[in-house]
C-alpha positions in Angstrom: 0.0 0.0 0.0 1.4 3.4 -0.9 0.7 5.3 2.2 1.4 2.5 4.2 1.3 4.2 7.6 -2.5 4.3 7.4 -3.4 0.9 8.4 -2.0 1.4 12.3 -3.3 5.2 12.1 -6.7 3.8 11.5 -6.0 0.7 14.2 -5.8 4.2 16.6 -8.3 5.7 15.6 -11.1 1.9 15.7 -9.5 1.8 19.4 -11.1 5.0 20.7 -14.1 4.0 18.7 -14.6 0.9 20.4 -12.9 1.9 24.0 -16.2 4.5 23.8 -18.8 1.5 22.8 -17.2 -0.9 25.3 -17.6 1.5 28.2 -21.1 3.1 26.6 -22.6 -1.0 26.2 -22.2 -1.7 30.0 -23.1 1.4 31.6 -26.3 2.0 29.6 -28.3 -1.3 31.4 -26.3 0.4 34.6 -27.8 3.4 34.2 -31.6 1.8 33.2 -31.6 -0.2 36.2 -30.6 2.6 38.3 -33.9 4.1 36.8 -36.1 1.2 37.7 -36.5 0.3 34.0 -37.8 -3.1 34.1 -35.7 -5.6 32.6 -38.0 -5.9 29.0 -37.3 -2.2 28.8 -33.4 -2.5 28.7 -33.6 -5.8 26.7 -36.0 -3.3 24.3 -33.2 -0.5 24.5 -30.4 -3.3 23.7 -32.2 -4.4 20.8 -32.5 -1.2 19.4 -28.9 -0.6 19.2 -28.4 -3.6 17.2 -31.8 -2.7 15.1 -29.7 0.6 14.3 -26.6 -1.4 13.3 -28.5 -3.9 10.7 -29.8 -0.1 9.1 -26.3 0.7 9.2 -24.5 -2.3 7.6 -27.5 -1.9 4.6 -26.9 1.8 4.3 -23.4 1.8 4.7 -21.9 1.4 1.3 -24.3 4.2 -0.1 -22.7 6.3 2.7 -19.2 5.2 1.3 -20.2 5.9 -2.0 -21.7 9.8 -1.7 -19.4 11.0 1.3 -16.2 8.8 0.7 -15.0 6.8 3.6 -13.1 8.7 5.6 -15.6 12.1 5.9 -18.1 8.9 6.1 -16.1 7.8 9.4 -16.1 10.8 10.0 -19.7 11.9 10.1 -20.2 8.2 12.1 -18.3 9.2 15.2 -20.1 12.5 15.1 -23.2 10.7 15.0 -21.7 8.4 17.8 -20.8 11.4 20.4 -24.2 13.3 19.7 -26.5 10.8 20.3 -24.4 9.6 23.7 -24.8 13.4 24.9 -28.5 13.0 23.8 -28.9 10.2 26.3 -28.3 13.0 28.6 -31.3 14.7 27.9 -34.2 12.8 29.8 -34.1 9.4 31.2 -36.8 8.4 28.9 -37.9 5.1 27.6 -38.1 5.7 23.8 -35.7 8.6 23.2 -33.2 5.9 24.9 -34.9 3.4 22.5 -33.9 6.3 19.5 -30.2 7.7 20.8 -29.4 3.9 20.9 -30.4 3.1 17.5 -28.5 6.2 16.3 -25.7 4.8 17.8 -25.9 1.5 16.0 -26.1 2.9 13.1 -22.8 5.0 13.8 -21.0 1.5 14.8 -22.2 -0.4 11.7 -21.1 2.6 9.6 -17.6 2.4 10.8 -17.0 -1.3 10.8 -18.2 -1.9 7.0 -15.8 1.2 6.5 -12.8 -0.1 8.5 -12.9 -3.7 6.7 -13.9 -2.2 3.3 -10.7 -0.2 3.7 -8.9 -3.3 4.5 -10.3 -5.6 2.4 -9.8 -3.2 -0.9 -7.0 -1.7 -0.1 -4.0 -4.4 1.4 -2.3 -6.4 -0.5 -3.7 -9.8 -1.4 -1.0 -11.7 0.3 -1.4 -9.8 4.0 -4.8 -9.3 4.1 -5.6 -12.4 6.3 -3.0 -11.0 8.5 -4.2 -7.4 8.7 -7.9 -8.6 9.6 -6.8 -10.5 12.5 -5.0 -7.1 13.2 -8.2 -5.6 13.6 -10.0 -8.1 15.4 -7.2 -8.4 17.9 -7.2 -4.5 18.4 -10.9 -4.0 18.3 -11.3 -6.9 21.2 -8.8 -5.1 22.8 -10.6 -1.9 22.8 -13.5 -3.5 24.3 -11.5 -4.9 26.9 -9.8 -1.7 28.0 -13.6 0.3 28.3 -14.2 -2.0 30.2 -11.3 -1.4 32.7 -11.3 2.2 32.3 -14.7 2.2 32.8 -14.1 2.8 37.0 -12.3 6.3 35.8 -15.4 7.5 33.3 -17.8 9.8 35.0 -21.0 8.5 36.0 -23.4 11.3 35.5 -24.6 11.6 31.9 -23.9 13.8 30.6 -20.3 14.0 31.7 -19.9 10.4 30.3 -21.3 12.0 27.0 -18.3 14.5 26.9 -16.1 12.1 27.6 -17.0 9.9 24.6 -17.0 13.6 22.5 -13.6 13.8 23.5 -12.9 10.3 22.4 -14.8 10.4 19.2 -13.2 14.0 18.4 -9.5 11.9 18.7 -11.0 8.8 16.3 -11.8 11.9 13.9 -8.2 13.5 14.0 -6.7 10.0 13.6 -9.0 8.9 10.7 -8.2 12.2 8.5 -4.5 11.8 8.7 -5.4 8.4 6.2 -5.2 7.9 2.5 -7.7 5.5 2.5 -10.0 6.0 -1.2 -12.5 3.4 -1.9 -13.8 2.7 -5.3 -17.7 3.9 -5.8 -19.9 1.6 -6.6 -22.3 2.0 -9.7 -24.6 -0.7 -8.6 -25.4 -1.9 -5.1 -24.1 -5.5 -5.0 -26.8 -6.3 -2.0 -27.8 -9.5 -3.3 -27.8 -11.9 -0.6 -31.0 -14.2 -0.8 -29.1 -17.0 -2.6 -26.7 -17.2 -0.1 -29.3 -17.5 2.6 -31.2 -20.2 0.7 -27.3 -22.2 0.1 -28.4 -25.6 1.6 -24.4 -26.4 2.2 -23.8 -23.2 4.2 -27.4 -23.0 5.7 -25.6 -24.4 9.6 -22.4 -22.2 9.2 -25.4 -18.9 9.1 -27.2 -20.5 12.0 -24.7 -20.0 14.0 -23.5 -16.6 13.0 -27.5 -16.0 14.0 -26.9 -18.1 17.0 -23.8 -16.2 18.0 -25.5 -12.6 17.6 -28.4 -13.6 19.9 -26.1 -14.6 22.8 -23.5 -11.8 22.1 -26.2 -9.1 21.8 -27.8 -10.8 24.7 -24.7 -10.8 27.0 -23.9 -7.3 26.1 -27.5 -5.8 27.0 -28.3 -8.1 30.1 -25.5 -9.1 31.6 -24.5 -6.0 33.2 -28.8 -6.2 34.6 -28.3 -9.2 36.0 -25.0 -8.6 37.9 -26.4 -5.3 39.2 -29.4 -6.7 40.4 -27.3 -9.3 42.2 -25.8 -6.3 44.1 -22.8 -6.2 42.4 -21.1 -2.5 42.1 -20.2 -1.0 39.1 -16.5 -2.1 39.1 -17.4 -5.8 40.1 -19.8 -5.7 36.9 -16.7 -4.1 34.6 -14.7 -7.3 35.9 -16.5 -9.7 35.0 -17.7 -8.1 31.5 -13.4 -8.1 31.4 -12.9 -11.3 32.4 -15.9 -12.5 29.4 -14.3 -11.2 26.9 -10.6 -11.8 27.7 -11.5 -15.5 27.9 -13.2 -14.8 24.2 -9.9 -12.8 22.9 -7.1 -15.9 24.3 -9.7 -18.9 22.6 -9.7 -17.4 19.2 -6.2 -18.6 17.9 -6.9 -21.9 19.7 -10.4 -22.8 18.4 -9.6 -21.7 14.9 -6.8 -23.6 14.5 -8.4 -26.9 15.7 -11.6 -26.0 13.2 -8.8 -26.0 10.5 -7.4 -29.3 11.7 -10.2 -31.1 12.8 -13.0 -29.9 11.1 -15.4 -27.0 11.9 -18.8 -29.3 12.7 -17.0 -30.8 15.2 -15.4 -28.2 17.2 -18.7 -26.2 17.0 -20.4 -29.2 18.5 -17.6 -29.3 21.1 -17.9 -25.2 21.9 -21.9 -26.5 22.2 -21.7 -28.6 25.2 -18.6 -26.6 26.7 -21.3 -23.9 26.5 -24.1 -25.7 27.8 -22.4 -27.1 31.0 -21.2 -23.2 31.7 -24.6 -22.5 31.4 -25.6 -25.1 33.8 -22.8 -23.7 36.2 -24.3 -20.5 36.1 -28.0 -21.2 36.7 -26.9 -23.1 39.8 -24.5 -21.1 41.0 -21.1 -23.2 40.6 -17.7 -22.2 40.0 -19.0 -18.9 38.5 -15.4 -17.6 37.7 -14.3 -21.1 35.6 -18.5 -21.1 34.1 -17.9 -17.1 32.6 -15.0 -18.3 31.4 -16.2 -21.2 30.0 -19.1 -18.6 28.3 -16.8 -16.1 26.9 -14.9 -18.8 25.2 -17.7 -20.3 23.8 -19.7 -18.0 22.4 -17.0 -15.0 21.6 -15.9 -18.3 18.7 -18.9 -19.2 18.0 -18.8 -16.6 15.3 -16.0 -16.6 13.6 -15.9 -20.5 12.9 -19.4 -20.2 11.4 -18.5 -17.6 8.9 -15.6 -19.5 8.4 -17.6 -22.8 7.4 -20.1 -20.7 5.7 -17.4 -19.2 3.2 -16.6 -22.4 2.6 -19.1 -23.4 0.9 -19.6 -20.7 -2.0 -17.3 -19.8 -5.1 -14.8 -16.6 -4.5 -16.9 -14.1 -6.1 -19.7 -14.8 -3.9 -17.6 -13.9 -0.3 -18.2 -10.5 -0.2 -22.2 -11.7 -0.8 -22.1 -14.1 2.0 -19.9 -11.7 4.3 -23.1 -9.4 3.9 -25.7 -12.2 4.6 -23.4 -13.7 7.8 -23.4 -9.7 8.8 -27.3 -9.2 9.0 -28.0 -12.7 10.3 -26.0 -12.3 13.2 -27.4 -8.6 13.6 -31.0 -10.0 13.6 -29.9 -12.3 16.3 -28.7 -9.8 18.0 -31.3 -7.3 17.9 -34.6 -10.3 18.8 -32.7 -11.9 21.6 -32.5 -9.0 24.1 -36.1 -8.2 24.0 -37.5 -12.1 24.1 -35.0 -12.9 27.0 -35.7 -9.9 29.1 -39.1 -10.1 28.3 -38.6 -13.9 29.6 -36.0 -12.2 32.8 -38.9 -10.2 33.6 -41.5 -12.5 33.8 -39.8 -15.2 35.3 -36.4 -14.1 37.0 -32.7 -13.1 36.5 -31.7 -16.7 36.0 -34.0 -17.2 33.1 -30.7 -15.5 30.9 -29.0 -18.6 31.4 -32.2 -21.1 30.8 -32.6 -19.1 27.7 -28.5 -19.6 27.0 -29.2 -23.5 27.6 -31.7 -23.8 25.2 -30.1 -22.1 22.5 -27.0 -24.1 23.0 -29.2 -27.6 23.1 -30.8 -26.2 19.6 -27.3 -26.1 18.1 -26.0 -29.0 19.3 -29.4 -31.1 17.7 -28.6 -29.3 14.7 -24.7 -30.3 14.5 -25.5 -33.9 15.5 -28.2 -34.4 12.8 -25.5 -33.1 10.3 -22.6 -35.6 11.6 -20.4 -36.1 8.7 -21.1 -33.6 6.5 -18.8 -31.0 8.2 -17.4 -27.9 5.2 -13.9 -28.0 4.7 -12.0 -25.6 4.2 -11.0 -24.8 0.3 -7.9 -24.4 -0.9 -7.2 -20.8 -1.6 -7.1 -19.4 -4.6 
């Protein structure tokens, strides 16, 4: 790449991005509950942020396309650090259910323009290598807001500013880029026929599978620890010590998906998942069962996209990068209102049940399919 300097400028600028949405994702139940918004409410607001980033991802190359990407970027974060300080305004049910969707919409927006830039503009022969870059520094954004998150203020509207300040540093560091992305004459949205693809049908059930218990843990987890009395910090630590466990089984379970097949280690992760679920609902060896979670689930994902890819020709990828994108989005954006609807109803444990079930689906679904696992393709 000519200005090659760009990729660890932008790698700056998707940390303080993402150190802002870590921090923003845990505090926002924090704050609801403080409220006395029952849990269907926050599961509501939760799936609203994930409603604003399936609007985004479809939107987002039309953005690209009239703005460029970065004063698209650009305009994202702007987007981001309005609507936060608009959270400010009134601790009100739907204008909560609207800044948060705004916000989605900002996040989607920045990811499609953060891989497009990396995807279009690397060379062919490091861009495996750069996108495991960006996951690596994106999880490790999340992790840090949620360590830092102790230091943020707690008052609205002082958080807000703090995430202007952030988002205003994301800015500086995106304009010092040369990233230029080619516009599109035609929108390329065509993903029906890789959602009807029989051979890649399981590897999108569980990118949908993997959006409803990511965008479940993200919106009512941090409930459910509160309600258990935990303080702010305790709930940070154990959103940290989540994720961590997701960030150190990545390299692991994707290199034993390549070796031993991807059916098989999903089917594993499964009942790894289920038993931490189990753990959790009665109350054993909470530490080793959220670790047990975050491993799970955080490689749930990428596996699944994996084994989905897999099964379609080259020119298809960026097709069935779009449909894995909006399935897991859907997940994510159903789950956190069905499941705090359930919560509510029933009781704080029911996130687990619900966690259980899900994982007893999958694992019906992987048997069923024994010995008909995608392997991988040789590259081409």
């Amino acid at each position: 790449m000519k200005h090659s300097y760009s990729f660890p400028i932008l790698l700056i600028s998707l940390l303080f991005v993402t150190i802002s949405l870590s921090a923003l994702n845990t505090q926002v139940p924090l704050w609801l509950v403080r409220n006395e918004f029952s849990l269907g409410q926050i599961g509501l607001v939760g799936s609203s942020y994930f409603t604003g980033n399936l609007i985004g991802t479809i939107f987002a190359n039309w953005f690209i396309s009239r703005f460029n990407a970065r004063h698209t970027y650009t305009y994202s974060c702007i987007i981001f650090a309005i609507a936060t300080i608009g959270l400010s305004f009134s601790i009100n049910f739907y204008s909560w259910i609207m800044w948060r969707f705004f916000i989605g919409i900002a996040c989607a927006v920045t990811w499609v323009v953060i891989e497009s830039c990396i995807l279009l503009t690397g060379p062919v022969h490091t861009r495996g290598r750069m996108l495991a870059v960006y996951l690596t520094t994106y999880y490790l954004g999340t992790v840090l807001g949620q360590a830092l998150l102790q230091y943020f203020p707690q008052d609205v509207l002082y958080f807000g500013l703090v995430i202007m300040l952030l988002m205003g540093l994301a800015i500086l560091f995106i304009l010092r880029t040369h990233y230029k992305l080619p516009k599109r004459k035609k929108s390329s949205f065509n993903i029906m026929p890789m959602i009807l693809n029989k051979p890649s049908r399981l590897g999108l059930t569980g990118c949908i599978i993997a959006g409803m218990l990511i965008g479940s843990l993200y919106s009512l987890l941090p409930a459910y620890y509160s309600h258990l009395g935990y303080s702010d910090i305790q709930v940070a630590n154990w959103m940290i010590l989540l994720i961590l466990s997701g960030v150190i089984a990545q390299m692991p379970a994707n290199w034993c998906a390549d070796k031993f097949g991807r059916q098989i280690v999903l089917l594993i992760e499964s009942l790894f998942m289920l038993v931490a679920c189990i753990m959790l609902i009665f109350n054993w060896f909470n530490a080793l069962a959220i670790i047990l979670l975050g491993a799970t689930i955080y490689t749930i994902y990428p596996i699944s996209m994996a084994w989905a890819c897999s099964c379609v020709k080259k020119q298809d990828i960026v097709a069935m990068n779009q449909a894995m994108l909006l399935t897991n989005t859907l997940g994510s954006l159903i789950a956190p209102a069905v499941i705090a609807f359930i919560m509510d109803k029933m009781n704080n444990t029911y996130l687990f049940v619900s966690f259980a079930i899900i994982s007893l689906y999958f694992i019906v679904l992987l048997i069923k399919k024994r010995g008909t696992d995608a392997q991988p393709q040789k590259s081409t």
